[in-house]
N, C-alpha and C positions, 0 to 999 in steps of 0.2 A: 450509587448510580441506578438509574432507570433502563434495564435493557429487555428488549426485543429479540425474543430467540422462533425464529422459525424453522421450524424442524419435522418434518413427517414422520418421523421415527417417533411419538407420543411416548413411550415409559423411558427414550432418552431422553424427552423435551422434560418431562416431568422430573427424571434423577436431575439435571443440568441446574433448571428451575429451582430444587433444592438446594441443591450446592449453595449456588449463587445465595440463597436466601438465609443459609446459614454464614454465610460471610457478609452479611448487612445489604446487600442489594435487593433494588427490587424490579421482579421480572414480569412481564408479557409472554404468552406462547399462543406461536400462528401453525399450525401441521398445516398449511400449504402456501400455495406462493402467493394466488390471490389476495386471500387473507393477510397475508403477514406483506403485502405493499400498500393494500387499505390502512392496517396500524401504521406503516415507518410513514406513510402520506400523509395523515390524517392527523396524529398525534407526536409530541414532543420527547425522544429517548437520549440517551446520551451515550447509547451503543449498540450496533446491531451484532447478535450474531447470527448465520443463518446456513443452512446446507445447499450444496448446488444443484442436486437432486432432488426437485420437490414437483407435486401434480401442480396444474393452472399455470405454472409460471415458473421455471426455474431460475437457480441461482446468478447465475452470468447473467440474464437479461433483467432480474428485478434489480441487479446490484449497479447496473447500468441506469437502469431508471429512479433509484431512488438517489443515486449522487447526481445525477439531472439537478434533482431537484432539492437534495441537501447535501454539498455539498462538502461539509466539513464533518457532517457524522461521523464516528468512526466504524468501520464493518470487520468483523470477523469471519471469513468460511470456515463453518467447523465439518466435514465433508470426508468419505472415503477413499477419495477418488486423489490423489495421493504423485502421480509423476511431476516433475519438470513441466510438463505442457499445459496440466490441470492448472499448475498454482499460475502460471506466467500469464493464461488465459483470466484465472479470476483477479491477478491484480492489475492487468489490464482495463477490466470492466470496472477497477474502482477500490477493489478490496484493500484495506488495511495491513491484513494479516490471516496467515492460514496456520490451520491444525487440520493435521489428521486423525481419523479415529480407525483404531478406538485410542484413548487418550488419559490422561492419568490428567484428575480435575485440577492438582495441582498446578501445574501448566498453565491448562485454562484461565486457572486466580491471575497467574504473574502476568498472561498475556496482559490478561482484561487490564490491571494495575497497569501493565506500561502504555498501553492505549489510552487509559483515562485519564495520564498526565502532558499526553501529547499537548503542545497546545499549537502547534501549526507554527509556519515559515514567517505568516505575517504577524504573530504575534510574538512573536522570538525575536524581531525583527522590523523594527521601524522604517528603515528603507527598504520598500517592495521592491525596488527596481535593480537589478544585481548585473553586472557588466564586468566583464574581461575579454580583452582583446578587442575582436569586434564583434561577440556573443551576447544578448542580451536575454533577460528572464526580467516578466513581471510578474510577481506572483498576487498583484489585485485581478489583472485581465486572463493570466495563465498564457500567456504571450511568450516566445522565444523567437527570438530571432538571428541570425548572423548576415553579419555583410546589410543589412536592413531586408533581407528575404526571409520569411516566418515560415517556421519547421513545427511541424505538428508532432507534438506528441503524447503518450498516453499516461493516465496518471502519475504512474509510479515510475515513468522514463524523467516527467518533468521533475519529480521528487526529489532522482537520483542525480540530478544534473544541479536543483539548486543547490543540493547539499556541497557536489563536485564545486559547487562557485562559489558557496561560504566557505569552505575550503581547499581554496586554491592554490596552486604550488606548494600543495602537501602532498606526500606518500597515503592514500586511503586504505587501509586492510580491509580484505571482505567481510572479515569477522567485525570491522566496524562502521560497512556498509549496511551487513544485515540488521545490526543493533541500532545503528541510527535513523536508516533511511527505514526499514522494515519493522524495528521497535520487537526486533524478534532474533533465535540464533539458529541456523540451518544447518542440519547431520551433516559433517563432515566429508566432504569428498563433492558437497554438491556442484554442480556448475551454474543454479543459477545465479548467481553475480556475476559470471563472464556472460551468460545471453543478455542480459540488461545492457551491460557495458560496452555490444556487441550493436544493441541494435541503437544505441544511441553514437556509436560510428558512426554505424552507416547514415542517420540524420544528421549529423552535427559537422562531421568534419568529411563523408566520403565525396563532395562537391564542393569545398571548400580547401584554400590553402591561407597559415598552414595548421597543419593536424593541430588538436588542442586535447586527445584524450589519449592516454599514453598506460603502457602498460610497464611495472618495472617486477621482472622477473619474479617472484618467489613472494613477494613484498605486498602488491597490491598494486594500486590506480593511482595516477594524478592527471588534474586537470594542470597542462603545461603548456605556452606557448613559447617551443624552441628554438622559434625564429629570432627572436630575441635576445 
């Protein structure tokens, strides 16, 4: 692979740069934000990774502008900044996947490997159009709807929703939330898979009857319509 690593931190960008290069990829390095959205704009990579903290431009706002504009790259935050709000905030903007640092490169390898074999909803998936109940998802237009009223949401809300809809009226585990939808596995104890699952409540069913996302104790998630 071809990756774009923008990082300010320069003798991490360069140890990273290594790594990578000792495991057959070949890398790009931006130390700031400017820079490193002139690269992911201008040129063809097949992965970004990039820190949230960066001069000219930080991370949330380039990562928002460069899925503007490519939409299917996949992005990595490799970042310090490490709470629940940091990560929900950067994969709102777009992100793929986070690492904290500091970080053991190993990690980094498997992330990058699972990212690189991602190939996306529509190509898993011949019919874009996915429907239950009266819930629709397209994932050419990135459209959802219910009741035929369209519900906005943000990347990895619609993610987590198609996934809930090729997987319907299953029991989902978080642990195969975070592995499928995320392509990553989260310290134990975390909560975020109930904020996701939380705020696509309140878009999906808290104006709506009836409920279609369901929580079964100890277990995990299913997408249910118990009207029925």
């Amino acid at each position: 692979m071809n990756i774009l690593i923008i990082e300010d931190e320069e003798r991490l960008a360069v140890l990273v740069r290594q790594g990578l290069e000792e495991n057959g990829y070949t890398a790009t390095l931006a130390f700031d934000g400017l820079t490193g959205k002139y690269l992911a704009l201008e040129n063809d990579y097949d992965l970004i990774i990039m820190d949230i903290i960066l001069p000219g431009v930080n991370g949330i706002d380039l990562c928002k502008e460069v899925r503007a504009v490519k939409p299917d790259i996949p992005i990595l935050m490799l970042t310090a900044l490490g709470t629940t709000n940091d990560k929900v905030e950067a994969f709102d903007a777009g992100a793929d996947d986070y690492l904290v640092k500091p970080f053991d490169f190993r990690e980094l390898h498997v992330r990058l490997r699972a990212l690189s074999k991602r190939s996306g909803l529509t190509a898993k998936h011949e019919d874009y159009i996915l429907k239950y109940a009266d819930l629709e998802l397209n994932d050419q237009t990135k459209i959802v709807k219910r009741s035929g009223t369209e519900i906005v949401l943000t990347p990895k809300e619609f993610k987590l929703l198609a996934y809930m809809m090729q997987h319907k009226e299953r029991v989902l585990s978080r642990a195969e939330i975070a592995d499928k939808v995320w392509d990553t596995h989260f310290d134990t104890g975390t909560n975020f898979i109930d904020v996701y699952i939380n705020y696509l409540r309140k878009k999906v069913d808290k104006n709506f009857d009836p409920k279609l996302i369901h929580t079964k104790s100890g277990m995990g998630f299913i997408l249910r319509n118990e009207a029925l």
